[in-house]
C-alpha positions in Angstrom: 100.0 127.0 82.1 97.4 125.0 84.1 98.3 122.0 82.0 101.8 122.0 81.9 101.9 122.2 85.7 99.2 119.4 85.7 101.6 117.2 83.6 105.2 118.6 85.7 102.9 117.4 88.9 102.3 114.0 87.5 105.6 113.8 85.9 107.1 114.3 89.2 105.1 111.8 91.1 105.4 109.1 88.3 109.3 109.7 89.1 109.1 109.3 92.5 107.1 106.0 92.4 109.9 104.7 90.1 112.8 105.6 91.7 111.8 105.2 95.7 109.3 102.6 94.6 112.5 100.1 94.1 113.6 100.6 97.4 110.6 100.5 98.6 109.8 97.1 97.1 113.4 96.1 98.3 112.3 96.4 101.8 108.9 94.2 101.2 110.8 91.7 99.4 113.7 91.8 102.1 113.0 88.9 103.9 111.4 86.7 100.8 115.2 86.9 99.0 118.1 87.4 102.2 118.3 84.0 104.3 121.5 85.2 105.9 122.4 88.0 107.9 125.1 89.3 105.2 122.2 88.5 102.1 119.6 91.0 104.1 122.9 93.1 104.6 123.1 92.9 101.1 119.6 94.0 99.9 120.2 96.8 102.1 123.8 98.1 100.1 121.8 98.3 97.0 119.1 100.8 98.1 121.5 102.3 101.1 123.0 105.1 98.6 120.3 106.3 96.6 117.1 105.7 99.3 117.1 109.1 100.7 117.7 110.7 97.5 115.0 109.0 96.0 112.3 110.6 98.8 113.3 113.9 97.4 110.9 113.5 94.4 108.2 113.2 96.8 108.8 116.3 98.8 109.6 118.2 95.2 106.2 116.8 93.9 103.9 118.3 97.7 106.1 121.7 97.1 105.3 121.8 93.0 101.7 120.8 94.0 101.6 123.2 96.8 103.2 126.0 94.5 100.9 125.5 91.5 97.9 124.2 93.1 97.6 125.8 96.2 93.4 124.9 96.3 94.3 121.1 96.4 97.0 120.8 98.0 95.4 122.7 101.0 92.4 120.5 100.8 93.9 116.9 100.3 96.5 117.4 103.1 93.7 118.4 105.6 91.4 116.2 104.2 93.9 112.9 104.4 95.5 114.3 107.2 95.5 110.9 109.3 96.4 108.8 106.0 99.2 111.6 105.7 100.7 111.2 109.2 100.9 107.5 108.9 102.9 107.4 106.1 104.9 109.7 107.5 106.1 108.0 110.8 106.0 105.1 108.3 108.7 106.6 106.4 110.7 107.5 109.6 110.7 104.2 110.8 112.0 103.1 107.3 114.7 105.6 107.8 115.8 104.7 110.8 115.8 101.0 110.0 118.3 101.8 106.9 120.6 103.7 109.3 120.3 102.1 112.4 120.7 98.6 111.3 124.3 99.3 110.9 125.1 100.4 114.5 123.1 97.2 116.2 125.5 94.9 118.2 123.6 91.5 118.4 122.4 89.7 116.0 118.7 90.2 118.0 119.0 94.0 117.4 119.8 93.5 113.6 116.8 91.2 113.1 114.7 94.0 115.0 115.4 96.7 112.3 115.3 94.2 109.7 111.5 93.6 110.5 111.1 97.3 110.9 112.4 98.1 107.4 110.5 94.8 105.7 107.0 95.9 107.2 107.4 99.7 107.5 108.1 99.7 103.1 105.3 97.0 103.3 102.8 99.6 104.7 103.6 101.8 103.0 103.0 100.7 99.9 99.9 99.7 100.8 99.2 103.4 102.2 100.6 105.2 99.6 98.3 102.7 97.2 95.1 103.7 99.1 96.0 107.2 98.9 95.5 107.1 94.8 92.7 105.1 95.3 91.2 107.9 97.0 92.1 110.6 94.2 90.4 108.2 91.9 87.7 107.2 93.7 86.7 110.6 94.5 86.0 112.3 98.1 83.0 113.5 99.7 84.1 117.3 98.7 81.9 120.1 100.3 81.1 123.9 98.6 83.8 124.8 99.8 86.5 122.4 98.7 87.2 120.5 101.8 86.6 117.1 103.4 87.8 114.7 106.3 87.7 111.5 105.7 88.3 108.9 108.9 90.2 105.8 108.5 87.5 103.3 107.5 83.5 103.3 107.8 81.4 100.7 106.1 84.3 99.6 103.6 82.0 101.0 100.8 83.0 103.3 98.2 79.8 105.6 98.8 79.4 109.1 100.1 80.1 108.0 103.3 83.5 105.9 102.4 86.7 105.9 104.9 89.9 106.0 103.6 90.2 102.4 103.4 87.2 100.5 101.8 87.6 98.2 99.3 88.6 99.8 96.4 91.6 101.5 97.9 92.0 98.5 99.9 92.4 96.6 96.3 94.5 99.5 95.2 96.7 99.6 97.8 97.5 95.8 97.5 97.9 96.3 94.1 100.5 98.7 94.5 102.3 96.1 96.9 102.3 93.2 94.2 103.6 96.0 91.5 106.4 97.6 94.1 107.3 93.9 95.6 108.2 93.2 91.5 109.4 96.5 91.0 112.0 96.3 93.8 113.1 92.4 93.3 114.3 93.1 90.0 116.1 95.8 91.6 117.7 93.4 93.7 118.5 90.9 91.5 119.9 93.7 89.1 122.6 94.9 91.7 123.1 91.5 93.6 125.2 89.0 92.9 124.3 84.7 93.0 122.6 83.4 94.9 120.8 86.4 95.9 120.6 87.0 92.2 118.6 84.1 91.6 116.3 84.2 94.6 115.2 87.8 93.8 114.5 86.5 89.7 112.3 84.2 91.4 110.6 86.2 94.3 109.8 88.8 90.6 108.9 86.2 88.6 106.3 84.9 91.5 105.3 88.7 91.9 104.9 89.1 88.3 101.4 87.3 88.4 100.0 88.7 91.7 101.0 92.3 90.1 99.2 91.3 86.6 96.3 89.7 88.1 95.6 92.8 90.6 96.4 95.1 87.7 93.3 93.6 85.6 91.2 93.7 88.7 91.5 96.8 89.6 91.3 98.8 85.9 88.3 97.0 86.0 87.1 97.8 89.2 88.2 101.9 88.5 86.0 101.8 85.1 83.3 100.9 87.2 83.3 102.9 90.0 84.9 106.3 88.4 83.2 107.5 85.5 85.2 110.0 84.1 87.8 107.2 83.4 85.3 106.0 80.4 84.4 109.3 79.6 88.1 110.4 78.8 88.9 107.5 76.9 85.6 107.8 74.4 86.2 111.5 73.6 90.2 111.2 73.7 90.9 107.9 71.8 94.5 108.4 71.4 94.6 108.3 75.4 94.7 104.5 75.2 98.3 104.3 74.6 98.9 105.0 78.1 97.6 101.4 79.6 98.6 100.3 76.5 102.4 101.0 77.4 101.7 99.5 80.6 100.1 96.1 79.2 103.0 95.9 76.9 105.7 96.7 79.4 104.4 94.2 81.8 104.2 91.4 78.9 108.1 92.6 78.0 108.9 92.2 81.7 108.2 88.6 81.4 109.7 87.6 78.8 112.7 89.8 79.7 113.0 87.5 83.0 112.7 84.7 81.8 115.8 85.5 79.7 117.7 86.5 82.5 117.9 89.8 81.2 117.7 92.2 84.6 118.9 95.6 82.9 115.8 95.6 80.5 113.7 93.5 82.9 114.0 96.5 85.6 113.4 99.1 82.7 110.1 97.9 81.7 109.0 97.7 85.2 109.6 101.3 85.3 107.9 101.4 82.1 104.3 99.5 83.7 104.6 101.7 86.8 104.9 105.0 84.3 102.1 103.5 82.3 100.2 103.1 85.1 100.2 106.4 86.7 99.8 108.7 83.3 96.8 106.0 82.4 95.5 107.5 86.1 96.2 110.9 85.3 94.9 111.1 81.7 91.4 109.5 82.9 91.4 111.9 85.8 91.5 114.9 83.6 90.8 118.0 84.2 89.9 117.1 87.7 92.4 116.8 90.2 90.5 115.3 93.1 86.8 114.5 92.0 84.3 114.5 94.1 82.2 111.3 95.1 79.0 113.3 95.8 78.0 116.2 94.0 80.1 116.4 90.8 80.1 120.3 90.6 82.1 120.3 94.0 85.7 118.7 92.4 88.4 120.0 92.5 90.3 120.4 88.8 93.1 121.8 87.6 91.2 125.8 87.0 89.8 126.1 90.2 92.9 125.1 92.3 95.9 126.8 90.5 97.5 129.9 91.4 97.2 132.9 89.5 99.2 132.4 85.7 102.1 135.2 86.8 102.6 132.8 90.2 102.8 130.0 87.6 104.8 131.7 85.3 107.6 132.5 87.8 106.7 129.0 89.6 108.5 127.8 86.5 111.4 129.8 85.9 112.6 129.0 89.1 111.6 125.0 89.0 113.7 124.4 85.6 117.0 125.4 87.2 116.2 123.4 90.3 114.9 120.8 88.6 118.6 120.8 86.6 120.3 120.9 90.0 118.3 117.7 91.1 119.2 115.7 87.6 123.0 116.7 87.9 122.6 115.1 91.5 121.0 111.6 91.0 123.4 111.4 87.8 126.3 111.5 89.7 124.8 109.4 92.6 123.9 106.6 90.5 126.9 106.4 88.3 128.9 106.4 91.1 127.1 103.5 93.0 126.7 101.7 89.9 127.1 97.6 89.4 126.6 94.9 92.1 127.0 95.1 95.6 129.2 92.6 97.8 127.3 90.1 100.7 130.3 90.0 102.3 130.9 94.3 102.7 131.1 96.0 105.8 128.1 98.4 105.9 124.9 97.7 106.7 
C-alpha cells in the first residue's frame, strides 16, 4: 500500500504541474506575447476558466500526502515553512490579479495587475522549482525527523544549505524556462493570429533555455544526489522515464516547427510528466532524503500511516478522485477552442 500511495502522491503532483503549470507559464509569458491591452486581455481568457480549477490538484496532492504520509508531510511543512508561506501569498496575489484585472477603471490600474499576475506566476515558478530542489537535494534531517531550513546561507548545497543555494536556485530557473514553454504553447493553442504567432515564437525561443537547463541540471542532480545513480544501476528499466522526457522535448520541436499546437502542447506535458516520474523513480524509497546522516531520511515506511488508515484512505480517494475527473471534463470541453482579443472579460 506504501507504494501505491507513493505513486497516487506523485501522480497527483505530476498533474498539478501540467495542468496549473500552463497557466502558470501563461502569466510569465504575459507580457513577452500581449503588446495591447485587449492581447494581455486575451492571454488572460485562456487560463481565466480553468486557473482555479487547476490549483485544486495541489491542495488534493498536501491532503493525499498529509493523509498517507502523515511523518512527511508534518516535517516538510514545518521545515519549509517560510518557502511555504511565500508561495502562498504568491498564489493570492496571482489570484487576485486574474480577478481583479477585470474591475480596474484606467488603463494605469489594468497595467498594475498585469505586472502583478506576470511576476507573481514568475516567482512562483521559481519557488515552486527550488522547493523540488530541496526534496532532491536532501535536508539537514535530525533523529527525529525535522529540520528548519532559512532562506539562504552560503548558497552551498552542504549541511548547512538555505533553501536557496545554487542547485535549487538552477532548479528553480529551470522550472521557469520549462513552465514559460509549457504555458506559451498554451497560448498559442487557444489564441488566435497574431497572438498565435508571437506565443510560437516566445516557445520556440523558450524551447532552448528549457533544454539547455534541463541537461544542466540532470547533470548537476547525478552529482550532488546519489541515490539518483544508485536507482538507475540496480533498476535499469527506470531509464525510460528521462527517456520519455528527452523524446518529448525533441517531438516538441519538431511539432512547432510544423505549426502543430495540439500535439506541440501534448508533448510538453509529456517532458514535464517525464520529468517529474524521472524525480520520483531516482528518489525511491525515500521521500525527503537527508543531506547529513543518511539513516535520518525520511522514506516512504517510516512516514505512512498505519495500512487500515491507507486502506480506507483509498476507498474514499477513488470516488473523489472520480468526482474531480467528471469536473475538469466538463470544464474543459466547455471552454474549449480559441478565445476572442476583442471579448468583454478580463
Amino acid at each position: 500500500m506504501e507504494i501505491l500511495w507513493f505513486c497516487l502522491v506523485a501522480l497527483m503532483l505530476a498533474v498539478y504541474v501540467v495542468l496549473d503549470g500552463f497557466d502558470l507559464g501563461a502569466g510569465i509569458v504575459h507580457f513577452l506575447v500581449g503588446r495591447s491591452d485587449d492581447e494581455r486581455r486575451a492571454v488572460l481568457r485562456a487560463v481565466g476558466p480553468v486557473w482555479d480549477g487547476n490549483e485544486v490538484w495541489l491542495l488534493a496532492a498536501a491532503g493525499t500526502l498529509y493523509c498517507a504520509f502523515p511523518g512527511l508531510y508534518a516535517s516538510s511543512f514545518s521545515g519549509l515553512y517560510l518557502l511555504l508561506m511565500m508561495v502562498l501569498w504568491l498564489l493570492i496575489l496571482r489570484g487576485l490579479s486574474i480577478e481583479f484585472r477585470n474591475h480596474a477603471h484606467s488603463a494605469l490600474g489594468r497595467q498594475l495587475w498585469d505586472v502583478v499576475f506576470a511576476w507573481a506566476s514568475g516567482l512562483l515558478a521559481v519557488f515552486l522549482g527550488a522547493a523540488l530542489g530541496n526534496v532532491m537535494r536532501g535536508v539537514p534531517l535530525d533523529a527525529s525527523g525535522f529540520f528548519f531550513l532559512p532562506l539562504w546561507t552560503n548558497f552551498q548545497p552542504g549541511a548547512a544549505a538555505g533553501i536557496l543555494d545554487w542547485y535549487t536556485v538552477l532548479v528553480g530557473v529551470a522550472a521557469l524556462a520549462a513552465l514559460a514553454q509549457h504555458g506559451a504553447l498554451w497560448v498559442a493553442l487557444k489564441s488566435e493570429a497574431p497572438l498565435e504567432e508571437r506565443a510560437r515564437s516566445v516557445a520556440a525561443v523558450a524551447w532552448y533555455f528549457a533544454a539547455g537547463m534541463t541537461l544542466v541540471v540532470a547533470g548537476a542532480t547525478l552529482r550532488l544526489q546519489p541515490l539518483l545513480g544508485a536507482n538507475l544501476r540496480a533498476h535499469p528499466w527506470g531509464y525510460l522515464f528521462p527517456a520519455l522526457a528527452l523524446a518529448a522535448l525533441g517531438a516538441l520541436r519538431g511539432f512547432l516547427a510544423q505549426g502543430d499546437h495540439i500535439r506541440a502542447f501534448l508533448s510538453s506535458c509529456a517532458y514535464l510528466a517525464g520529468m517529474l516520474a524521472s524525480a520520483a523513480f531516482g528518489l525511491f524509497p525515500y521521500v525527503l532524503p537527508s543531506n547529513g546522516d543518511p539513516h535520518y531520511g525520511l522514506t516512504i515506511w517510516n512516514t505512512a500511516t498505519t495500512s487500515h488508515g491507507l486502506r480506507v484512505a483509498l476507498a474514499w480517494w477513488i470516488p473523489g478522485m472520480l468526482l474531480v475527473l467528471v469536473y475538469f471534463v466538463f470544464v474543459y470541453r466547455h471552454f474549449r477552442g480559441k478565445v476572442r482579443a476583442d471579448a468583454e472579460t478580463y
